[in-house]
N, C-alpha and C positions, 0 to 999 in steps of 0.2 A: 673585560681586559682587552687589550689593543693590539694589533700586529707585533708592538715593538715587544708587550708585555707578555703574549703569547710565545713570540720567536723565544726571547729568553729563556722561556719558562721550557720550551722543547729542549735546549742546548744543556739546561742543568739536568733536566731529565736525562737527557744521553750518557752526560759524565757519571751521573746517580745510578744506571745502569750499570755500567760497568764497574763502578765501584762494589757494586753489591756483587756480582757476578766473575771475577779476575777469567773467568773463562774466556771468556772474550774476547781478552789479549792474546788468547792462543792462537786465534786464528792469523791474524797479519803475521804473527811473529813465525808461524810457521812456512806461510807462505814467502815470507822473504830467504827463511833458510833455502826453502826451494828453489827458489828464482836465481839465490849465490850458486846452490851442486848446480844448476842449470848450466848457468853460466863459468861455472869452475870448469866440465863436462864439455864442452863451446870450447874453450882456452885449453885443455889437456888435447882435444880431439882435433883442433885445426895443425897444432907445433907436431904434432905424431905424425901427420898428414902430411906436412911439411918435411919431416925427417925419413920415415919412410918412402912415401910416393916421389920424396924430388922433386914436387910441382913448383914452375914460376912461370911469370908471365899471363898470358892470357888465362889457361890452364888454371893456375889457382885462384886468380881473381873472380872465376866462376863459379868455384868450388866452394869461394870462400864466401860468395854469394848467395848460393843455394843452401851452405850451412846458419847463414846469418839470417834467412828470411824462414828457416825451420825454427832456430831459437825464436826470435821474434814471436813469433804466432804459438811457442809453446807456452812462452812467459804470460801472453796476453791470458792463453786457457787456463794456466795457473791461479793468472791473479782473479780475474770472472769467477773458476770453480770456489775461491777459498773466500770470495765475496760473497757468493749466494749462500755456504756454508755460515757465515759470519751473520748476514742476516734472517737464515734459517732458526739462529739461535736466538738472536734477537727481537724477531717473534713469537716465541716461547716466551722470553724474560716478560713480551707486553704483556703475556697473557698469564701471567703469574708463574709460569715454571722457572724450574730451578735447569736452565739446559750445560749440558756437559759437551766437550770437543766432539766425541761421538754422537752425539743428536745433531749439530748443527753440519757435519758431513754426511752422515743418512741424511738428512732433508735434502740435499745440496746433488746428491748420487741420488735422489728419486726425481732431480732434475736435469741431471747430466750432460741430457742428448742438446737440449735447448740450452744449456751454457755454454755448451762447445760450442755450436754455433755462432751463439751469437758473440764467443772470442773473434771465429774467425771473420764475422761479418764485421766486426767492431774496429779490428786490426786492419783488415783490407780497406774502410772508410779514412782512419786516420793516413796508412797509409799513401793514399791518393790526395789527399789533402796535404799532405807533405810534398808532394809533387807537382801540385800544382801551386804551393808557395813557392817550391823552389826555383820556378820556371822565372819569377820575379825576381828582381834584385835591389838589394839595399829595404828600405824601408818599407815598401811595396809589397814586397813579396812577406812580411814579416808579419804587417796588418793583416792581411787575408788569411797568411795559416792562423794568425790570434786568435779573428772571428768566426771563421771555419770552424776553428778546434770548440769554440767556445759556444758557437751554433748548436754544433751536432752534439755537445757535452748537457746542453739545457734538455735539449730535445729528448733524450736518453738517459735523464737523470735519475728515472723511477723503472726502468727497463729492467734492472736486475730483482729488483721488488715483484716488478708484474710477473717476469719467468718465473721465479722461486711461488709464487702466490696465486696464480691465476691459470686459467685453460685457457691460452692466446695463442693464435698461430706468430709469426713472427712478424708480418706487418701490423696486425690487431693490438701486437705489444707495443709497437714502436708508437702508432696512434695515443694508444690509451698513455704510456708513457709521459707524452707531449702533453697530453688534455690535463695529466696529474699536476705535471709542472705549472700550467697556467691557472690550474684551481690554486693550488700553493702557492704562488708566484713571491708574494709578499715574504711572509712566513720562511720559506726556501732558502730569500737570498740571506735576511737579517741572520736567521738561524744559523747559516753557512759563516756569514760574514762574523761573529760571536764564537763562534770557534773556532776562526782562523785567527783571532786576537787573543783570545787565551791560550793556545798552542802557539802562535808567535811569537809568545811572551817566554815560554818553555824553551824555544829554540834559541831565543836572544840569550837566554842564560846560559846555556851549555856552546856557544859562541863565543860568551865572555869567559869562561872556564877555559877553553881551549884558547884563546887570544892569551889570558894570563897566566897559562902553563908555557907556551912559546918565549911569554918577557922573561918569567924564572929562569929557563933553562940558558937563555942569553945572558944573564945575569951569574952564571954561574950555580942555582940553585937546582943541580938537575934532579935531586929527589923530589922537592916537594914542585916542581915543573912537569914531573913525570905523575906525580898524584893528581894534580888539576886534569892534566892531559888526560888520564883515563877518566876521570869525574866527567870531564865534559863530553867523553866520548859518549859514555853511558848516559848522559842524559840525552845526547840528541837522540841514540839508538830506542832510549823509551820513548821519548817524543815522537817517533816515527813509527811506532808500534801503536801507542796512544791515540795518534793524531787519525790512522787510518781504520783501529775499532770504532770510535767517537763518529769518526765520518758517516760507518755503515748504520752504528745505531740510528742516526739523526734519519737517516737516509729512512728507513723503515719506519721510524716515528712518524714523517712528514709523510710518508704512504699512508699509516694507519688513519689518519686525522685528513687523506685528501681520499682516502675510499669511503669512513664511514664519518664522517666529524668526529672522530673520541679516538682514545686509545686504552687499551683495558686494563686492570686489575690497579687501578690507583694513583697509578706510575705519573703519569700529567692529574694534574688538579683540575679537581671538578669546571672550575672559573674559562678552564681551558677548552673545557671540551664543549661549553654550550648549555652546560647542565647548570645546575639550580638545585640544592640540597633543599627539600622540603622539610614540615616541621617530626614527619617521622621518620625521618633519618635517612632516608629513600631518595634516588635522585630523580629528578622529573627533565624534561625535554622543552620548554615553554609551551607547555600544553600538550605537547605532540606527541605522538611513541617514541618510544626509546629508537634510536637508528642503528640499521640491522647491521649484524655480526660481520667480522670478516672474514671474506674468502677462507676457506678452508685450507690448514696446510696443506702441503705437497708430501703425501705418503710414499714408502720406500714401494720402489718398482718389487711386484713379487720373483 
């Protein structure tokens, strides 16, 4: 089978995942709850700020500064911890377990130190890349944060896999990371680009639910304008829950298949991994040994 027939075959794999699994879902959806108190916490604490303290002028714009660049860098540690948590679990599902919300946060807290970092390393890169678009103007400046963003996003695409999976310092991760993407290169984008068309597909519809809840309620039908309107809200809000479990599983499938060529317990078909079902039932290697195991999870810190 071929890139294009392999990339597929990882993308249904990932949705197949999670179907089996709804656990999965827990995790984005909880970290967005998060990221809203965050941001709810951000908006009660700046207006209090405002109300009490009296600040304007220079005074709050600094204030309002040093609180915006705390948010910032907490949302990034949010979304990193409840990533590697999400893939914690979904290394479990490759390896035939059955993982629960609780397994994929133990795995995630036995890697803690090195996701925190690498939030804040991860934040302060985009950051500066934001700043050095901005220095440009009009279209100029628009291309460079693209490739920028989209540079350091390639290069970093297996980072939270290696930290969650691997004993890497943090430049060893950021290497190995790079080396993962260019082994997967193919595989990566189609696999990627196949899920962004079936989940686009999800979004277009809960678009057109909210598009034909707006003509109702113009038209006078504000019941059945007000039922679209929540239909379609709810499906983007799943689509957006959906789109970014999906993403992490893929993300951890295309690690397992660029560390060892395979992924375990079934999950990818044989055809996929390299294998060859011999006549007793056993899968063979073209000749070769089986290709060794992966990295060891990341055990809970004692």
């Amino acid at each position: 089978m071929g890139t294009f027939g392999d990339s597929w075959t990882l993308t249904k794999t990932a949705f197949r995942m999670i179907k089996e699994d709804k656990a999965l879902l827990i995790f984005p959806l909880v970290s967005g709850l998060s990221a809203l108190g965050i941001l709810a916490m951000f908006v009660v604490g700046l207006f209090s700020i405002m109300f009490w303290a009296h600040l304007t002028g220079t005074t709050f714009q600094i204030v309002m500064g040093v609180l915006s660049l705390v948010i910032y860098f907490v949302l990034w540690i949010v979304s990193v911890y409840f990533t590697g948590a999400l893939m914690g679990a979904a290394r479990m599902k490759l390896e035939g377990g059955q993982p629960t919300f609780h397994d994929g946060m133990v795995a995630a807290r036995a890697r803690a130190g090195k996701l925190v970092a690498w939030a804040l390393i991860s934040g302060t890169i985009m950051l500066v890349i934001r700043a050095i678009a901005a220095r440009f103007r009009g279209i100029t400046g628009a291309i460079i944060g693209i490739a920028a963003g989209a540079t350091w996003g390639a290069a970093t695409y297996f980072i939270v896999p290696v930290l969650m999976f691997e004993e890497q310092g943090a430049w060893a991760s950021f290497k190995r990371s790079g080396s993962l993407f260019v082994h997967t290169f193919g595989k990566t984008m189609i696999s990627n680009l196949a899920m962004a068309l079936i989940l686009g597909a999800g979004f277009v519809g809960g678009i057109l639910l909210l598009f034909g809840g707006v003509l109702l309620m113009l038209h006078g039908l504000f019941a059945l304008g007000i039922v679209l309107l929540v239909a379609g809200l709810a499906v983007m809000v799943f689509m957006a829950i959906l789109s970014s479990a999906a993403e992490g599983v893929l993300r951890v499938a295309l690690y397992c298949y660029g560390t060892t060529g395979r992924a375990t317990n079934g999950l990818i078909p044989p055809q996929y991994l390299g294998a060859v079902r011999s006549s007793s039932g056993g899968l063979t290697y073209g000749g070769a040994p089986p290709p060794p195991p992966l990295p060891p999870m990341a055990r809970p810190l004692p």
